[in-house]
LUMLUMNU-452874 format. One record per residue: x, y, z of N, C-alpha, C in turn; residue in three letters. Coordinates in steps of 0.05 Angstrom, whole numbers, m for minus. Example, Ala and Ser with C-alpha at 12.3 -4.5 7.8 and 13.67 -1.06 7.14 Angstrom:
! LUMLUMNU-452874
n_xx, n_yy, n_zz, ca_xx, ca_yy, ca_zz, c_xx, c_yy, c_zz, residuo
264, m114, 156, 246, m90, 156, 264, m66, 156, ALA
257, m45, 142, 273, m21, 143, 258, 1, 157, SER
This chain:
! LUMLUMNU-452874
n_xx, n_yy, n_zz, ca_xx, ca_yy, ca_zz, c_xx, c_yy, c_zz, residuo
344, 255, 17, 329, 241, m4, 346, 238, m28, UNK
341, 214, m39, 361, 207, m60, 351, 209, m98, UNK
321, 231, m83, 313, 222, m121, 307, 268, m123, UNK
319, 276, m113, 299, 300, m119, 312, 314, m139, UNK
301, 336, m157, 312, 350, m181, 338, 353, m180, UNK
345, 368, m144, 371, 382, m156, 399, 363, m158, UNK
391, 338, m149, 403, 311, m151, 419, 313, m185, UNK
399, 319, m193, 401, 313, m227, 403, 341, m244, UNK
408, 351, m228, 401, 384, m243, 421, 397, m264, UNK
449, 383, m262, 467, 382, m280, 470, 366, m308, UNK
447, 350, m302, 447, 322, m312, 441, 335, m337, UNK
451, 324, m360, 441, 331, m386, 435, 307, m405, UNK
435, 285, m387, 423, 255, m405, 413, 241, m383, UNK
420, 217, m388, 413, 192, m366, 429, 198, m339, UNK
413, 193, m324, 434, 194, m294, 445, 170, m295, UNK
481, 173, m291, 496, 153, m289, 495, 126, m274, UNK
483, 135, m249, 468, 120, m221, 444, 106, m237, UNK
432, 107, m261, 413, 87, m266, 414, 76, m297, UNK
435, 87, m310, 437, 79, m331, 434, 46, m343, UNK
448, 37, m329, 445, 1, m323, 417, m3, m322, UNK
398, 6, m313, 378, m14, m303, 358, 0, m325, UNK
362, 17, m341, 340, 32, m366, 320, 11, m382, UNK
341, m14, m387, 321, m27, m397, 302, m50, m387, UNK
303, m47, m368, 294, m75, m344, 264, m78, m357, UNK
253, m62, m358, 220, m56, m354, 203, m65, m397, UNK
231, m65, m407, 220, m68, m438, 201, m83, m448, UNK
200, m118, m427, 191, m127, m445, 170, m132, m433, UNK
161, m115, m411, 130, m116, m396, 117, m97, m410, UNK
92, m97, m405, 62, m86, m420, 78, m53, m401, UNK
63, m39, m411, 59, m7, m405, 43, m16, m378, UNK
58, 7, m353, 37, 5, m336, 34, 36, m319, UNK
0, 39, m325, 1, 67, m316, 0, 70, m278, UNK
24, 88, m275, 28, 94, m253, 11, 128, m247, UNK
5, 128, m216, m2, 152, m201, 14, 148, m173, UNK
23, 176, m174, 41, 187, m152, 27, 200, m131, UNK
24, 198, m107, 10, 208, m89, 25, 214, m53, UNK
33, 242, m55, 40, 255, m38, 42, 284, m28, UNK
32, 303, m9, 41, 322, m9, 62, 337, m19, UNK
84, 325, m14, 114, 331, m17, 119, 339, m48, UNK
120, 367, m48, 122, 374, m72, 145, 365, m82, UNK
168, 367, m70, 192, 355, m80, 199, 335, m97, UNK
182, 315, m62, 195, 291, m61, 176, 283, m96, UNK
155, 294, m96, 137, 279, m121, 146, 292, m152, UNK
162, 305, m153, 189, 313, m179, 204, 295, m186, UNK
223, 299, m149, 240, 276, m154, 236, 250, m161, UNK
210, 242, m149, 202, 204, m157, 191, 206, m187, UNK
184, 231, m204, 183, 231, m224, 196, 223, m246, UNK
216, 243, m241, 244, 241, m253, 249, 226, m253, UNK
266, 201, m233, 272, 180, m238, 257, 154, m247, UNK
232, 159, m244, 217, 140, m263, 204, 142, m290, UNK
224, 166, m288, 226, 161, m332, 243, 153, m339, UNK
256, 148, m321, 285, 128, m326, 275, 95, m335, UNK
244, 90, m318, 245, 58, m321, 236, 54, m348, UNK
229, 72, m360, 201, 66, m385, 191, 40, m384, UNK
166, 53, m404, 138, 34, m405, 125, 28, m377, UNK
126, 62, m362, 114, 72, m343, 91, 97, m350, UNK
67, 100, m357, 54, 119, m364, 37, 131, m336, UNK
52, 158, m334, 48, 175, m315, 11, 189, m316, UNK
m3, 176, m299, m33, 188, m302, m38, 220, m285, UNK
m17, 219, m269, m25, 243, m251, m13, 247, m224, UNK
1, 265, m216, 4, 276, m191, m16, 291, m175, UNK
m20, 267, m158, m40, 276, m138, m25, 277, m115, UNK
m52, 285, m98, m43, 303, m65, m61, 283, m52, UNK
m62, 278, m18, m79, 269, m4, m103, 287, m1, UNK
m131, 278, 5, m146, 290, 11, m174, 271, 4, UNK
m201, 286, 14, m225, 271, 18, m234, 259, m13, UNK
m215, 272, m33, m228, 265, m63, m210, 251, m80, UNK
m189, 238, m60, m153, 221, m69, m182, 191, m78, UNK
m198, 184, m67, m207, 156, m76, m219, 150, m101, UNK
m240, 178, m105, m252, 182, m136, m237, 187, m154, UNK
m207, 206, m155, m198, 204, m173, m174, 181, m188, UNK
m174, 165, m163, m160, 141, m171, m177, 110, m182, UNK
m205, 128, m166, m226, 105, m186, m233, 115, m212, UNK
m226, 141, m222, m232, 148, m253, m200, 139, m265, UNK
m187, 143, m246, m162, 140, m260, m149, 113, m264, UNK
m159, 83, m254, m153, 61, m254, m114, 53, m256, UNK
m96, 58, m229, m78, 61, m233, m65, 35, m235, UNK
m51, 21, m251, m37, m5, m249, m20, m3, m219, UNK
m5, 23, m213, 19, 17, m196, 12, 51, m180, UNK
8, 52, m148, 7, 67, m137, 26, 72, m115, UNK
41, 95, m122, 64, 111, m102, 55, 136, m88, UNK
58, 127, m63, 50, 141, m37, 59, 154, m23, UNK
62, 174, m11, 74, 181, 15, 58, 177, 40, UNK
78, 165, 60, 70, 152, 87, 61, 182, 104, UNK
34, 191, 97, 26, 217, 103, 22, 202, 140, UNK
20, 221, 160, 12, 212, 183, m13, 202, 193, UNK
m32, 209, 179, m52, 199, 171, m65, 194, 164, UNK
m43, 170, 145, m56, 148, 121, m67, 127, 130, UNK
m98, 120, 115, m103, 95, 126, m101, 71, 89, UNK
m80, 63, 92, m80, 54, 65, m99, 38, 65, UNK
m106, 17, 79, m131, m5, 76, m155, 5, 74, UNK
m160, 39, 82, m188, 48, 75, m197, 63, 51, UNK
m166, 67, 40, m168, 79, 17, m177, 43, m8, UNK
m152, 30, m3, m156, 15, m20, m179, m1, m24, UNK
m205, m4, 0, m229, m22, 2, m240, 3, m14, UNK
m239, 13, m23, m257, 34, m31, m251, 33, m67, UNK
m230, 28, m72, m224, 18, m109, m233, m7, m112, UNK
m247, m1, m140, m259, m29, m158, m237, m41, m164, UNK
m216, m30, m174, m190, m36, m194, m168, m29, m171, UNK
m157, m52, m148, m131, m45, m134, m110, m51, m150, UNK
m90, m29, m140, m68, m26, m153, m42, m34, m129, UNK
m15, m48, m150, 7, m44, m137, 16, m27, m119, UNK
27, m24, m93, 19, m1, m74, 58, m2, m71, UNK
69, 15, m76, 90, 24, m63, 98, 58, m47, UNK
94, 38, m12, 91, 68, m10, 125, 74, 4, UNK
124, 109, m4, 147, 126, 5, 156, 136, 40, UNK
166, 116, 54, 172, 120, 77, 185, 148, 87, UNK
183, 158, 109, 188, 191, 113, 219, 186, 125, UNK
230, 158, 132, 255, 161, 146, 257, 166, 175, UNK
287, 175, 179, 290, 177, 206, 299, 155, 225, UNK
312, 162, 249, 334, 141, 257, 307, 111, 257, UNK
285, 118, 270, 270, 93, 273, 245, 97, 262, UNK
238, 95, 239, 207, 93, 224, 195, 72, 232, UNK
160, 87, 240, 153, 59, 249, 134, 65, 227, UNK
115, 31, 232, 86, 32, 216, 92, 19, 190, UNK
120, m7, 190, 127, m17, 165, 111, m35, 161, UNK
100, m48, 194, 93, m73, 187, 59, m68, 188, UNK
52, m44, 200, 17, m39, 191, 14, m38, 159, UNK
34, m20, 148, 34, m14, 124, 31, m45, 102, UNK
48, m62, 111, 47, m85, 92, 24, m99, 99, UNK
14, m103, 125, m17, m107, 131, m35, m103, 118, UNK
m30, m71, 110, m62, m59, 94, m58, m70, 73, UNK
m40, m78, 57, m33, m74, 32, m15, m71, 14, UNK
3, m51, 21, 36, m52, 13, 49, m65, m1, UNK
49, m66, m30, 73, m92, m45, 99, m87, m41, UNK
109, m55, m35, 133, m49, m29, 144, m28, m10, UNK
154, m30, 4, 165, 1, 26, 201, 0, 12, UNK
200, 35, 9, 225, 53, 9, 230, 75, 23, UNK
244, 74, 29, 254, 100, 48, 266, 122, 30, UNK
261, 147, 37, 254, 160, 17, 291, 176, 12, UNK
301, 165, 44, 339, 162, 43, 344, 151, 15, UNK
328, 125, 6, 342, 107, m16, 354, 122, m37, UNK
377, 108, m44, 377, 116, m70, 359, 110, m95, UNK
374, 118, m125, 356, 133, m144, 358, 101, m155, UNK
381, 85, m147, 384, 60, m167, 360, 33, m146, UNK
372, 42, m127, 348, 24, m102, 316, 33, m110, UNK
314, 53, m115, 272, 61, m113, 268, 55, m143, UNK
289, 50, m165, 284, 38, m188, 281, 8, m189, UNK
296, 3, m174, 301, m31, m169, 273, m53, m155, UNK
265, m28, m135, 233, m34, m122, 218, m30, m150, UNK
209, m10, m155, 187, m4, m175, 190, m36, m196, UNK
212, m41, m203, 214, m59, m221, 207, m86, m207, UNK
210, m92, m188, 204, m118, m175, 176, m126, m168, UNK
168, m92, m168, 138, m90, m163, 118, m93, m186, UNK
132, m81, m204, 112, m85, m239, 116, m114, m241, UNK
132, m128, m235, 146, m157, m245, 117, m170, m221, UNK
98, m160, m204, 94, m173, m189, 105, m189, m164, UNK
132, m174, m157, 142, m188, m128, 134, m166, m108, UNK
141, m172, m83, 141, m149, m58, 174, m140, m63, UNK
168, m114, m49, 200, m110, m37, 199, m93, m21, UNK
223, m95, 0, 234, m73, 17, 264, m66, 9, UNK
266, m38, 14, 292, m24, 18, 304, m38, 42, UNK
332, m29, 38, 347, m37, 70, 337, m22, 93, UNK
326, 4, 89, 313, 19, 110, 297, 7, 133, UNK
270, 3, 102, 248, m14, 114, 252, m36, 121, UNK
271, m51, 108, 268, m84, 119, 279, m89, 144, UNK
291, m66, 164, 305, m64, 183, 281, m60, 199, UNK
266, m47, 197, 248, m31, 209, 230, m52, 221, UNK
220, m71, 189, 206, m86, 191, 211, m112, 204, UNK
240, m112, 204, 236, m135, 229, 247, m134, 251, UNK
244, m110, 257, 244, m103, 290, 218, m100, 294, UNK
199, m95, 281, 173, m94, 288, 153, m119, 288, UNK
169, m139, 271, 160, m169, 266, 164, m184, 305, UNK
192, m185, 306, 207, m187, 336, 185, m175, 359, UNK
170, m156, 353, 165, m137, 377, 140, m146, 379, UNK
118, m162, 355, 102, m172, 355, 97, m196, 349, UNK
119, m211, 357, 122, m242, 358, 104, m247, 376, UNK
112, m242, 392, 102, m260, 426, 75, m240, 437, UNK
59, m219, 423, 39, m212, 428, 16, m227, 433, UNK
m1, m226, 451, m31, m239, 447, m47, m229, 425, UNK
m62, m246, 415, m79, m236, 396, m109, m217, 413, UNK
m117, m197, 399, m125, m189, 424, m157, m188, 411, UNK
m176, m193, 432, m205, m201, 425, m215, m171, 421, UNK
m220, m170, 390, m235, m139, 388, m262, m136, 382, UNK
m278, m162, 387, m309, m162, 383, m319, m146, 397, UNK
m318, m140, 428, m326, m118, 437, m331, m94, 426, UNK
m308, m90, 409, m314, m66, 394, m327, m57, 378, UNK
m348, m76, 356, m353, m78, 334, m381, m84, 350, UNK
m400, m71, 318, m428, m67, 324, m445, m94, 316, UNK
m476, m95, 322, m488, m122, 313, m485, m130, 282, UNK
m483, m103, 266, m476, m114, 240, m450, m122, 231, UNK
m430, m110, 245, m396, m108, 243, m392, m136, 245, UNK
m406, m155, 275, m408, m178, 274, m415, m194, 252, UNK
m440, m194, 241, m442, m211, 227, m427, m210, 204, UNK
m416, m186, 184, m401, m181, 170, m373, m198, 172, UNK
m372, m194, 204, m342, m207, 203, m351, m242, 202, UNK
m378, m248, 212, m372, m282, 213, m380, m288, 177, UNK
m396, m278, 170, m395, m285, 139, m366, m282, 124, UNK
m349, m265, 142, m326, m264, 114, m303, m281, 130, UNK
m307, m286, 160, m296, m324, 163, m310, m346, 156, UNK
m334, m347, 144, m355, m366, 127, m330, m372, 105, UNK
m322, m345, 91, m306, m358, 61, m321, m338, 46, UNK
m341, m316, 53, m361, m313, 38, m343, m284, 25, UNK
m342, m274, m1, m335, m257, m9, m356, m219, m8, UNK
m338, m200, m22, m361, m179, m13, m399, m176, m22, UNK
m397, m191, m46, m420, m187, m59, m440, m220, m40, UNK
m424, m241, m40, m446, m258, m29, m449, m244, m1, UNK
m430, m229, 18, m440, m220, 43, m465, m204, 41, UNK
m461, m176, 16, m482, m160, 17, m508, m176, 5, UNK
m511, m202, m12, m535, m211, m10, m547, m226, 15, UNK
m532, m235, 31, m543, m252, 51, m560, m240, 77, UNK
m534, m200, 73, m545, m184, 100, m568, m166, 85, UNK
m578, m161, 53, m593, m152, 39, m589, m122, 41, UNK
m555, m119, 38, m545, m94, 37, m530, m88, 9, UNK
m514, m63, 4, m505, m59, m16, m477, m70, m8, UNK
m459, m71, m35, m420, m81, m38, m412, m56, m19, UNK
m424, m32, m30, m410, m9, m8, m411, m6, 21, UNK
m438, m19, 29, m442, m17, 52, m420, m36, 66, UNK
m426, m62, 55, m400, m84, 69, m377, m75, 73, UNK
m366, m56, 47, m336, m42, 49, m335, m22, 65, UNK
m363, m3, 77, m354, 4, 95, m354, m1, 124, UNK
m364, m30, 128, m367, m47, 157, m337, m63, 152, UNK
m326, m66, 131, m296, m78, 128, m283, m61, 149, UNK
m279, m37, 130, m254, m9, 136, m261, 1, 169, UNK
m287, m4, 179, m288, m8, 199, m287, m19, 224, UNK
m286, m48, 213, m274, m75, 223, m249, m75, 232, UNK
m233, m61, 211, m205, m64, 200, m194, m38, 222, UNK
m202, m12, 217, m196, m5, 239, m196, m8, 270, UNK
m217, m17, 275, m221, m18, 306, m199, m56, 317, UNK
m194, m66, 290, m182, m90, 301, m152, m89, 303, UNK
m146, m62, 282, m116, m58, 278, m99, m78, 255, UNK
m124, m91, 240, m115, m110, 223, m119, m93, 199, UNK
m106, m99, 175, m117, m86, 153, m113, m97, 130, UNK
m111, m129, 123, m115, m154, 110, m140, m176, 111, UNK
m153, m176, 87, m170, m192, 99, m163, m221, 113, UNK
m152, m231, 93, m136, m259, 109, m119, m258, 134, UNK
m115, m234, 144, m106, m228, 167, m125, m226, 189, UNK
m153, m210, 176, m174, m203, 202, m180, m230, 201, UNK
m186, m249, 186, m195, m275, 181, m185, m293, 206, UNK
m162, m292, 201, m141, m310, 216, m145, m295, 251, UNK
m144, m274, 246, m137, m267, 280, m178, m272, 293, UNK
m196, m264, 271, m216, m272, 283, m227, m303, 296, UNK
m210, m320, 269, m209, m345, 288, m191, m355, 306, UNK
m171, m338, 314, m154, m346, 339, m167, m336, 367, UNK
m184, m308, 357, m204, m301, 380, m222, m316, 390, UNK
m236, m330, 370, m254, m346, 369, m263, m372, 353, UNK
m237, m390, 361, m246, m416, 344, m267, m434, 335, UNK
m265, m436, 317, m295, m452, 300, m294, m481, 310, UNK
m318, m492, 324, m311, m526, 320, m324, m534, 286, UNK
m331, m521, 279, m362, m526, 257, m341, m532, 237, UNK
């Protein structure tokens, strides 16, 4: 890993490795970031080097767990950094925030990481490998406040071997799986219809819909809505 304390532990100013890029971030608004990973380390080290970008305001180091969704809905994060825990479901976390945030999540590495291209599915504005260096995971964060996507060289390797591997897939019919309401949920949100006109039409609550989404979303393996969108009408074309 290329960002952890003892990287810098001699350091008695700016790390040399990011001195150049200090002022990139000046003439954007303040944006409050939350860090979210087990990895006690790794979540120092991504610290550290992101007081390098300023006009980054740090809300909190959190951990995964059943109460990671409430405190990022009290905490309304502009820009959210993740670790690729094994069993993250980023698209179920994120249907669950009023206020989604920039998602850059922290890849675990290794000769072949998979799960780049589910990851940008759910949501993902950026993947790093957590190999990167301190001047590369600065370079993302900044492309990401700026509003672009990005990958590391890690991930973008990753990601298109996994692009390649699911070229020539069938789209695969997952209505079977999904319940009488799951259905209609999904044909109202190929209607065009958004969360709140769905929950008036099925005379349910926004939460309820979000949780027939995240359920949708799992059992189809999609985790975009314009994605479940698209693959629902390749399953099943509209003449209408």
């Amino acid at each position: 890993m290329g960002w952890t304390p003892a990287r810098y532990a001699a350091d008695t100013g700016r790390s040399p490795e990011i001195t150049d890029t200090s002022t990139i971030l000046q003439e954007s608004p303040r944006t409050r970031a939350a860090l979210v990973m087990t990895d006690e380390l790794l979540r120092h080290g991504l610290a550290h080097v992101m007081s390098h970008a300023g006009d980054i305001d740090f809300l909190g180091n959190l951990c995964h767990g059943p109460e990671l969704a409430d405190r990022l809905r009290a905490l309304r994060p502009d820009l959210l950094i993740l670790g690729a825990e094994h069993n993250l479901s980023l698209s179920g976390l994120l249907v669950q925030l009023d206020h989604v945030p920039k998602v850059i999540v922290v890849m675990e590495g290794g000769d072949a990481p998979a799960g780049a291209l589910e990851l940008i599915q759910a949501g993902a504005d950026a993947l790093v490998d957590r190999r990167s260096s301190s001047a590369e995971l600065l370079s993302t964060i900044t492309r990401v406040v700026a509003g672009h996507s990005a990958l590391d060289s890690h991930c973008a390797n990753t990601l298109i071997s996994e692009l390649r591997a699911a070229e020539n897939a069938p789209t695969p019919d997952f209505s079977h799986l999904l319940t009488r309401r799951e259905r209609e949920v999904l044909d109202l949100l190929t209607d065009g219809l958004d969360n709140r006109a769905i929950a008036t039409e099925l005379f349910i609550s926004e939460a309820t819909v979000k949780f027939h989404l995240h359920n949708i979303m799992d059992k189809s393996g999609v985790h975009k809505r314009a994605a479940l969108v698209a693959a629902a009408l390749r399953a099943h074309p509209r003449t209408r």
